[in-house]
C-alpha positions in Angstrom: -19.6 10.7 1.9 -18.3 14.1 2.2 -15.2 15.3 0.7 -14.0 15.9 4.4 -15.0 12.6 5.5 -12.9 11.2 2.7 -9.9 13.0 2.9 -9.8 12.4 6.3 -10.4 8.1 5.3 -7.0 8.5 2.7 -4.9 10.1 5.3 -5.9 8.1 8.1 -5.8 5.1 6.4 -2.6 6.1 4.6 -1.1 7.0 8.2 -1.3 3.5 9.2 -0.2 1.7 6.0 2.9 3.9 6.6 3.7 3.1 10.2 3.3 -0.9 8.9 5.3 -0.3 5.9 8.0 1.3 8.6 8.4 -2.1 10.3 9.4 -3.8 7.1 13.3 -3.8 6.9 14.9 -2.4 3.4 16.5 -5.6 2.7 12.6 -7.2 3.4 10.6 -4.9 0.9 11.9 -6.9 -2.1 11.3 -10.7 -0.8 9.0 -12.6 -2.4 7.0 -13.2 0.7 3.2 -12.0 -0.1 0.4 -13.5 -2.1 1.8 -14.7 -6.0 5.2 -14.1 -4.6 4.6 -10.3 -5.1 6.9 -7.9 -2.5 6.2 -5.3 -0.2 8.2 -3.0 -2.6 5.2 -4.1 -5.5 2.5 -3.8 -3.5 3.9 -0.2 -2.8 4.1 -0.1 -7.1 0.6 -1.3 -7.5 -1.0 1.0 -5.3 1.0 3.8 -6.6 0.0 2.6 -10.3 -4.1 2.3 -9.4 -3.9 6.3 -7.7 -2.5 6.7 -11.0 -4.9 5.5 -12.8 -7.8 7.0 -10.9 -6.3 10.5 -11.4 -6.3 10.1 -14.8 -9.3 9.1 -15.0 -10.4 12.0 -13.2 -8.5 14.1 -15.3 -9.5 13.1 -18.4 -13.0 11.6 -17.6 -11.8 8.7 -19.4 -11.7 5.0 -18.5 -10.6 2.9 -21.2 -8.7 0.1 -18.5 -11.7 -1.4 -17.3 -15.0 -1.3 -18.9 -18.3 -0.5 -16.5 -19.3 -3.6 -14.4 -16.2 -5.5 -14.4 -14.4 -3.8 -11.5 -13.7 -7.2 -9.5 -13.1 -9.3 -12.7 -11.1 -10.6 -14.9 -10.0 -6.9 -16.6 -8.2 -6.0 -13.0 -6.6 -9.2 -12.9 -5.3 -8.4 -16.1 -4.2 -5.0 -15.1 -3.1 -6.0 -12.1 -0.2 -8.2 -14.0 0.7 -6.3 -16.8 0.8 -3.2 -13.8 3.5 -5.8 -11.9 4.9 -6.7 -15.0 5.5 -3.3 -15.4 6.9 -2.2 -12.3 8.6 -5.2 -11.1 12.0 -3.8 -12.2 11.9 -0.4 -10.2 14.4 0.3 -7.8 13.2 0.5 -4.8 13.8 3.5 -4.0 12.4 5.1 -7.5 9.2 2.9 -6.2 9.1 5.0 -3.0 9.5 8.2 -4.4 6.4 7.5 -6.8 4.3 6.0 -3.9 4.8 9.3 -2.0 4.5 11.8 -5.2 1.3 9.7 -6.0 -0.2 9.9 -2.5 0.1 13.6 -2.3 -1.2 13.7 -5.8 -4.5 11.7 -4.7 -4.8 13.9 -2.1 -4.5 17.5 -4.1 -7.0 16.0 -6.8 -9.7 14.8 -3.9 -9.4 18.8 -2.3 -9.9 20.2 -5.4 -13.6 18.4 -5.8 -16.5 19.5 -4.7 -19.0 17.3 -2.3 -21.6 17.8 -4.8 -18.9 16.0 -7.7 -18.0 13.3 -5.5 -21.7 12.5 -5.0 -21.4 12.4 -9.0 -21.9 9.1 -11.1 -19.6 9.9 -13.5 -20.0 8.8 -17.1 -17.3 6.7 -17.8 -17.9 4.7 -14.3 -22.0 5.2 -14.1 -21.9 2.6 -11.4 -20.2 4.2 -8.3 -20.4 7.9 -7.2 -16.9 9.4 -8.0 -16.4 9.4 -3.7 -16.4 5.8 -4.4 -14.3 5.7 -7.1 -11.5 7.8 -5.3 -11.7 5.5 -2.1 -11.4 2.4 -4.1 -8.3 2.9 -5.4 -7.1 5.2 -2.3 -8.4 4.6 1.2 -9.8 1.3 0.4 -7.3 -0.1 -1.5 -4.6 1.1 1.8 -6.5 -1.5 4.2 -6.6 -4.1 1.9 -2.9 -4.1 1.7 -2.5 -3.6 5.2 -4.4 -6.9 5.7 -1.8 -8.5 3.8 1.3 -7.1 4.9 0.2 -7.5 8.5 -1.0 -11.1 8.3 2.8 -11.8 6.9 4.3 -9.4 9.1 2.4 -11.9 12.2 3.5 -15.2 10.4 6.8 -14.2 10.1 7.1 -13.2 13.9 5.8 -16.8 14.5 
């Protein structure tokens, strides 16, 4: 994937997380209504906490969360609660300002890479070109969570 194709994946993909996240009333984002009895407001936290991650990873070339081959394992459930543990106790609207200052962030770090370093394997994550890597825990990780809000956004309708 190119870097264009990709930035264009994480701002698309962003775009419509946004306008679903925009149908979700304030006094909604902090209900208990999604999977584990996690809110909108930490779903927001956990995605902002995984672009987080991933830009210090590329920062530092570092990956000491997760060790290589154990990306849909037990390490990121792990992570994935001590991250809500974590983050549970934000305000919402301190969650909202990070989501936002970590989006744009994502995006800055993916323009400043070339096409030939995304095509990269990096060292700490030899499994995945770092294109990959980026859209796992960008792109990716938006329509996942769009899946969820939206199936509770239609069963709450009904």
């Amino acid at each position: 994937m190119t870097k264009a194709e990709l930035l264009a994946s994480i701002k698309r993909d962003r775009t419509a997380l946004d306008a679903l996240l925009a149908r979700v009333s304030d006094t909604r984002m902090t209900d208990p209504v999604l999977d584990a009895g996690w809110s909108v407001k930490d779903v927001l936290a956990h995605i902002t906490a995984w672009e987080q991650l991933c830009l210090k990873w590329l920062r530092t070339g570092v990956r000491e969360e997760l060790t290589a081959g154990d990306e849909f394992g037990t390490q990121v459930n792990a992570l994935n609660a001590r991250l809500y543990a974590e983050n549970r106790a934000h305000a919402l609207d301190a969650v909202r300002a990070a989501y936002a200052r970590s989006y744009d962030e994502i995006v800055t770090a993916t323009e400043a890479l070339s096409d030939d370093q995304l095509a990269e394997k990096p060292a700490w994550a030899p499994h995945a070109s770092l294109w990959q890597i980026v859209s796992a825990n960008s792109d990716e990780h938006y329509r996942e969570h769009i899946e969820q809000i939206s199936r509770w956004l239609a069963s709450d309708a009904g």
